[in-house]
C-alpha positions in Angstrom: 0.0 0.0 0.0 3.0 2.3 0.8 4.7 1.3 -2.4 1.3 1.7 -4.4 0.9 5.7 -2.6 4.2 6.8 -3.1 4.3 5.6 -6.7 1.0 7.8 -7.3 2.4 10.6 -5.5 5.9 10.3 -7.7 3.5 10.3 -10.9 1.4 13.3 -9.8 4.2 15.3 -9.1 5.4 14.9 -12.7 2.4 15.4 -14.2 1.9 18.6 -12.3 6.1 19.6 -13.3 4.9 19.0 -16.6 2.3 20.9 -16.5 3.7 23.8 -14.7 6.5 23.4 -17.6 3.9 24.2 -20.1 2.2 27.2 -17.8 5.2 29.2 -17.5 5.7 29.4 -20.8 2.4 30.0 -22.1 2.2 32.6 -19.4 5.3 34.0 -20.6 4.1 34.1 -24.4 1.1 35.3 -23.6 2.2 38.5 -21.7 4.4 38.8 -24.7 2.3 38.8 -27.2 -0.2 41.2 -24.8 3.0 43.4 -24.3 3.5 43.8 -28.4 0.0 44.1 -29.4 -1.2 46.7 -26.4 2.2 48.9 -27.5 1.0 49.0 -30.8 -3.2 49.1 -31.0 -5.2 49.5 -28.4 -8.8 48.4 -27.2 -8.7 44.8 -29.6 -10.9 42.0 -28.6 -10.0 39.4 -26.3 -10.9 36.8 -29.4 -8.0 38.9 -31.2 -5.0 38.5 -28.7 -6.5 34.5 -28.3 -6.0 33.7 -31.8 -2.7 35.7 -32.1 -1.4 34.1 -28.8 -1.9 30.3 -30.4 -0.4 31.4 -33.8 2.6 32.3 -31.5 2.6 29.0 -30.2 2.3 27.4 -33.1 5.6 29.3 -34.1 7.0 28.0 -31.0 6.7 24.7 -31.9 8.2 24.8 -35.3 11.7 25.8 -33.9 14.0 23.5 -34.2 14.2 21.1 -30.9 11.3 22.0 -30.2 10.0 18.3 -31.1 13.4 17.0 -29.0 12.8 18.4 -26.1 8.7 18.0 -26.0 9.9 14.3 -26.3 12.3 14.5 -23.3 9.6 16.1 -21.5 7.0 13.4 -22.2 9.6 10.7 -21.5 10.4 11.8 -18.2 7.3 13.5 -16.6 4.3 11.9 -18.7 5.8 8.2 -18.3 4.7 7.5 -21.9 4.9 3.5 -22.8 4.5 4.1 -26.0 7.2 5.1 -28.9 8.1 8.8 -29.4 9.8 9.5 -32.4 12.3 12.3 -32.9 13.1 12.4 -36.9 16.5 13.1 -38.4 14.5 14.9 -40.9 11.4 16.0 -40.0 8.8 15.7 -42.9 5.1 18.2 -42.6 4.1 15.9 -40.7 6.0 15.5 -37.7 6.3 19.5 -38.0 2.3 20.1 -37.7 2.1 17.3 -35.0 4.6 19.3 -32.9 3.2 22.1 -33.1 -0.3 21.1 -31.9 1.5 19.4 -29.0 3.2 22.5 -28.1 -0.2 24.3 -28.1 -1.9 21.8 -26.3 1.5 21.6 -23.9 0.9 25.1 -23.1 -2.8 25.0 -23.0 -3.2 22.5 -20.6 -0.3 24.0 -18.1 -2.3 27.7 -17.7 -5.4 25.8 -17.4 -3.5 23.9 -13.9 -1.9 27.0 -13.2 -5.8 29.1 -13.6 -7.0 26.3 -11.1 -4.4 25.9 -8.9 -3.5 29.9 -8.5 -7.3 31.6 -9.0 -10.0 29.2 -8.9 -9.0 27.2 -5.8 -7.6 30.8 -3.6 -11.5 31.8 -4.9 -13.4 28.5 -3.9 -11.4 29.0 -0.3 -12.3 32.5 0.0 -16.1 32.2 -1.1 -16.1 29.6 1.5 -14.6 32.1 4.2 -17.5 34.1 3.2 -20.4 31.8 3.7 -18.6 30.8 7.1 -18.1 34.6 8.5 -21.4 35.8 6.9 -20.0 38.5 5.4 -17.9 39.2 2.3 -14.2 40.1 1.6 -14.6 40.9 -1.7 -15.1 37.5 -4.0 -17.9 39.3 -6.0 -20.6 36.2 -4.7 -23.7 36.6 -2.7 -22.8 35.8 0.6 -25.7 33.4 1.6 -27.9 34.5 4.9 -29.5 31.6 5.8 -27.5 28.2 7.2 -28.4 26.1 4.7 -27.2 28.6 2.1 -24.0 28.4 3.9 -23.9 24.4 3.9 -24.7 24.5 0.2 -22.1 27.3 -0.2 -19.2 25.1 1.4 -20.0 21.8 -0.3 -19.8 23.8 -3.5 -16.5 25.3 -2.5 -15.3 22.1 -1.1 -15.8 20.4 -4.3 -14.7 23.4 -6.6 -11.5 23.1 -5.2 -11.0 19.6 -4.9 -11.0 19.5 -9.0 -9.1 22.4 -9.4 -6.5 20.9 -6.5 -6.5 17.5 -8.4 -6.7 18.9 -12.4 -3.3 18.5 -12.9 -4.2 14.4 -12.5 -6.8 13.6 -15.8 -5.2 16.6 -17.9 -2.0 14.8 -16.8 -3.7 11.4 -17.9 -4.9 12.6 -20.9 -1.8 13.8 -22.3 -0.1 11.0 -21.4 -2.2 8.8 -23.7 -2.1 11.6 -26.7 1.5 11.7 -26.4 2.4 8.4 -28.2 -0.6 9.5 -31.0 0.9 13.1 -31.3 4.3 12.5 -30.8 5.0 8.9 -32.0 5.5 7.6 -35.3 3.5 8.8 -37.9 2.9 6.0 -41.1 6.2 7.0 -42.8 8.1 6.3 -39.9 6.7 3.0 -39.4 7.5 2.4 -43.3 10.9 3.6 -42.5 11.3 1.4 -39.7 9.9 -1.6 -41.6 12.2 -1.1 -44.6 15.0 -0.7 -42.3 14.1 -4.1 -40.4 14.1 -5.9 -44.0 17.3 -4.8 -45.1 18.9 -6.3 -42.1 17.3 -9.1 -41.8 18.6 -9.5 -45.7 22.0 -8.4 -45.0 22.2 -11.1 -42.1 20.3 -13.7 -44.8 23.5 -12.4 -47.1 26.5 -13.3 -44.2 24.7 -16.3 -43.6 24.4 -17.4 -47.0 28.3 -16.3 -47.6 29.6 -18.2 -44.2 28.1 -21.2 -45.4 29.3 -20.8 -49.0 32.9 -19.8 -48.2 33.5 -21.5 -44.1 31.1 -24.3 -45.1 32.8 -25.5 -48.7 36.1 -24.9 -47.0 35.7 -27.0 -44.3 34.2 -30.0 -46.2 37.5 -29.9 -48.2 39.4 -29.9 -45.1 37.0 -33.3 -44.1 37.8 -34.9 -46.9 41.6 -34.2 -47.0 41.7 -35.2 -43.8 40.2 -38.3 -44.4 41.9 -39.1 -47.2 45.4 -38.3 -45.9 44.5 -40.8 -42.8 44.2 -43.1 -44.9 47.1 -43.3 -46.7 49.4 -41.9 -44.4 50.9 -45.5 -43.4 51.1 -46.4 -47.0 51.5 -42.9 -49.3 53.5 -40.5 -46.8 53.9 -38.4 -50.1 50.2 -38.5 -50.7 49.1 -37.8 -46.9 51.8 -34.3 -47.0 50.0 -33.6 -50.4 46.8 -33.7 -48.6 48.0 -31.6 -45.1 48.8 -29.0 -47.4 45.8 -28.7 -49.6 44.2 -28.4 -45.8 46.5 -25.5 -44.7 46.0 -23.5 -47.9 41.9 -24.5 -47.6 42.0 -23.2 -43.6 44.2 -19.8 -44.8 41.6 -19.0 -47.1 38.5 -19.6 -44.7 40.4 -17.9 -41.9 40.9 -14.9 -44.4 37.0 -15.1 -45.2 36.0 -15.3 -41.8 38.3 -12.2 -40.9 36.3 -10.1 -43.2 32.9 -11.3 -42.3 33.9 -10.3 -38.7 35.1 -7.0 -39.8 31.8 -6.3 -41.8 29.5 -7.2 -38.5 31.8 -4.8 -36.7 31.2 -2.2 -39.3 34.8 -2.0 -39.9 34.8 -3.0 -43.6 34.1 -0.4 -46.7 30.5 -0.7 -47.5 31.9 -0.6 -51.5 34.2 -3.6 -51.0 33.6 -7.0 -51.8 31.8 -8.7 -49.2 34.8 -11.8 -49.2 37.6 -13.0 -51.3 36.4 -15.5 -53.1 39.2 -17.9 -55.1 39.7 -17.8 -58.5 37.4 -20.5 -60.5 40.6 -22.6 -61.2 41.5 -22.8 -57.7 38.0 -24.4 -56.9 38.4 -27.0 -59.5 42.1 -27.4 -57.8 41.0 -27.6 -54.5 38.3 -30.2 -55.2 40.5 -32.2 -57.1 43.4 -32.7 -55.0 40.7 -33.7 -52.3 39.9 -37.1 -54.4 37.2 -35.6 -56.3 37.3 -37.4 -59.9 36.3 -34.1 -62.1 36.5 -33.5 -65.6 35.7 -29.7 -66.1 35.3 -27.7 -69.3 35.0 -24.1 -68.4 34.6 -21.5 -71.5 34.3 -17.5 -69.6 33.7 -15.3 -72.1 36.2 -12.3 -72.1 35.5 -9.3 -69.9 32.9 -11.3 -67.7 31.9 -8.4 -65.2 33.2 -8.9 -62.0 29.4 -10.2 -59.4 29.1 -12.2 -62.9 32.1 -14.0 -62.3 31.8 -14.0 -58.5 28.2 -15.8 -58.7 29.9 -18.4 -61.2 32.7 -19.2 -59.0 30.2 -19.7 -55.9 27.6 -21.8 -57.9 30.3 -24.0 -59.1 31.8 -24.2 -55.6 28.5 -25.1 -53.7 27.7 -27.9 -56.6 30.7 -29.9 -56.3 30.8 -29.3 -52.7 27.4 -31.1 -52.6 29.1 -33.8 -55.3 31.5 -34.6 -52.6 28.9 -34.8 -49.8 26.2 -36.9 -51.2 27.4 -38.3 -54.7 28.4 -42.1 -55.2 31.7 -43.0 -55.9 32.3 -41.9 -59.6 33.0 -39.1 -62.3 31.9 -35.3 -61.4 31.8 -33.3 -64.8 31.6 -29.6 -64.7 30.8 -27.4 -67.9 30.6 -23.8 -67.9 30.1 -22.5 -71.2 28.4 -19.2 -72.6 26.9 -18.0 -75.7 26.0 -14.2 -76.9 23.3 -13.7 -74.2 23.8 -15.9 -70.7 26.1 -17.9 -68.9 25.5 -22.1 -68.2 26.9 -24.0 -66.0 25.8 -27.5 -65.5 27.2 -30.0 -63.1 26.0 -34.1 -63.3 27.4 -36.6 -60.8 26.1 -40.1 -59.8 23.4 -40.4 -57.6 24.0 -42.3 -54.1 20.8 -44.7 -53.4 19.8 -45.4 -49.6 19.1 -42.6 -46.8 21.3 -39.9 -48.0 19.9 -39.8 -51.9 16.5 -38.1 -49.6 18.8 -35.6 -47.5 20.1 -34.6 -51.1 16.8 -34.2 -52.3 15.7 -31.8 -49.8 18.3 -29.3 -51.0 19.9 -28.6 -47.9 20.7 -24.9 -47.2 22.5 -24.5 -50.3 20.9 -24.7 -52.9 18.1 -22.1 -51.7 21.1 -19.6 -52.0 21.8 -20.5 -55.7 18.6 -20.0 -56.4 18.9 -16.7 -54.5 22.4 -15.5 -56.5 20.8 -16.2 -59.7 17.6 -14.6 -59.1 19.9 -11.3 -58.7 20.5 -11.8 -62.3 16.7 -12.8 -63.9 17.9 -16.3 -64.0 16.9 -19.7 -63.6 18.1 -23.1 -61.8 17.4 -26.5 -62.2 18.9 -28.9 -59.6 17.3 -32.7 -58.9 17.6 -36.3 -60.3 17.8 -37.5 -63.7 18.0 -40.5 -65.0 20.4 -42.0 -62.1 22.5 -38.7 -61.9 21.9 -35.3 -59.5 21.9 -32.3 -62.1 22.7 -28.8 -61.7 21.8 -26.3 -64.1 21.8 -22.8 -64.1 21.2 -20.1 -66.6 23.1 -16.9 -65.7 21.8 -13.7 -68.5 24.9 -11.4 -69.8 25.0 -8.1 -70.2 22.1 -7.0 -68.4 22.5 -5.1 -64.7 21.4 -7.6 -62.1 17.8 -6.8 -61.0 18.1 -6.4 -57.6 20.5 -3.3 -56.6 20.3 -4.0 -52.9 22.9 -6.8 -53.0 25.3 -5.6 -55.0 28.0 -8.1 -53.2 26.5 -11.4 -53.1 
């Protein structure tokens, strides 16, 4: 119960900071604008220096901060839940929403301040009256009979209780407006959605490049190492061969890895290629000195832009990385030819029967970012059984700009 009263108390005494925040300077405004106006024309209607005194306000709350520090305001005093929003660059909007705040800021604190500093010292004199029978100058009748004077006192007692507690619902009230008025309007929350989708695509992007360039890499270093056990009794030449495609395999993930880290700690250019992939060669290299039997015919064209080449070398690299996971024991082939309009590259490998040909056929993770790579580029990809082998095909077009800007690293 304690807790419960001083946590009310706490919260009224904000409200009524925040209020007596908004008085002062309404006051203030007002006597200025008063001040200008009675120095310059004399005898205008009330109406005039009401409608002049808002306009002020209105000015008020198109300054700049104004917005940042009626947010600080409401943060602290109002204990608003909801989301305020202070814009790097304020559109209308936010600019008209601020400025009916303010008004509304300034409104609400005189109205406290009128109830608090008039109507209350009033209700307690009228009630002085009633008691003493006789008046000290509140303007009311001062009642004559004693049930006059019990009506009078209830009145006063009750006029002043809601001007001594009006700080509390105005308080309320703006404390519920303050996340409509000052929160984010529908552009914002466009803003915040678009910004929520590109980085939940650039982590989609990391992911998809750890598990192309840590993933491949590591499955060369499996089967190196397996190899190289094997033969490391019997073919010491052979086991050396394979500890050395494993160190050069490891140097080149640990080099990939580095620069992934350095992108998530926003240490890397923005412009620069997301990782180093190898050279196309290499790949073919790597895979076969790690017992892959591959026969490759690769035909680039000349002057292959750069992502072009990049999205070759990493298609080719997840398909016979899969062809060393799940294929049976036999030939890989690998061609990756071209013609005047697109890029194809089509790898076929045997087919292993049992458990693992279903694991194959679910895709894994992939094949859904080949599909993603080429989509970049408007093309397509084929990948499944045929016939008794596994099949990749995809169809990269050349010489158009990749359709989707936002990746321009993938």
């Amino acid at each position: 119960m304690q807790a419960t009263t001083r946590y009310l108390a706490r919260d009224l005494a904000r409200r009524f900071a925040w209020h007596m925040l908004g008085g002062a300077i309404g006051l203030a405004l007002a006597l200025l604008v008063y001040s200008l106006l009675n120095s310059t024309v004399t005898g205008l209607p009330v109406w005039v220096l009401v409608v002049v005194a808002v306009a002020a306000a209105v000015g008020l709350g198109l300054v700049p901060g104004a917005r940042e520090l009626e947010v600080t305001a409401a943060r602290a005093l109002l204990d608003v839940k909801g989301e305020l929003v202070v814009p790097a660059r304020p559109r209308l909007a936010h600019r008209v929403r601020t400025a009916a705040w303010v008004v509304l800021h300034l409104a609400t604190g005189m109205l406290v301040g009128v109830c608090l500093f008039a109507v209350l010292p009033g209700a307690v004199l009228v009630g002085v009256e009633a008691v003493a029978g006789r008046s000290f100058g509140s303007g009311f009748p001062v009642p004559t009979s004693a049930l006059g004077a019990a009506l009078a006192l209830v009145a006063c007692a009750v006029v002043g209780l809601a001007a001594l507690v009006a700080t509390w619902p105005l308080g309320a009230a703006a404390s519920v407006l303050a996340g409509r008025v000052l929160g984010p309007t529908p552009y914002d929350r466009m803003e915040t959605a678009l910004a929520r989708s590109r980085r939940e695509a650039e982590h989609t992007r990391l992911a998809r490049e750890l598990h192309d360039g840590i993933g491949h890499a590591l499955t060369v270093v499996s089967v190196q190492a397996a190899a190289g056990r094997r033969v490391i009794a019997a073919n010491p030449e052979a086991a050396a061969e394979a500890l050395s495609a494993i160190e050069d395999t490891a140097r080149s993930a640990l080099a990939e890895l580095d620069q992934l880290l350095a992108v998530l700690r926003d240490d890397a250019d923005d412009d620069a290629p997301l990782a180093l992939a190898p050279a196309l060669e290499d790949v073919i290299s790597a895979h076969r000195r790690a017992g892959l039997d591959l026969t490759a015919d690769v035909d680039l064209p000349p002057g292959l832009p750069a992502l072009l080449g990049r999205t070759v070398q990493r298609i080719v690299t997840e398909a016979l990385t899969n062809a060393h996971r799940h294929a049976a024991p036999g030939p890989v082939a690998l061609t990756v030819g071209h013609d005047a309009g697109e890029v194809r590259i089509e790898v076929v490998n045997a087919v292993r029967t049992g458990p693992l040909r279903a694991r194959r056929a679910s895709g894994g993770r992939g094949l859904p970012g080949v599909r993603e790579r080429v989509a970049l580029f408007g093309g397509t990809v084929e990948a499944g059984p045929d016939g008794g082998r596994w099949v990749l095909r995809a169809t990269l077009p050349w010489g158009a700009a990749p359709t989707n800007r936002r990746d321009p690293h993938a």
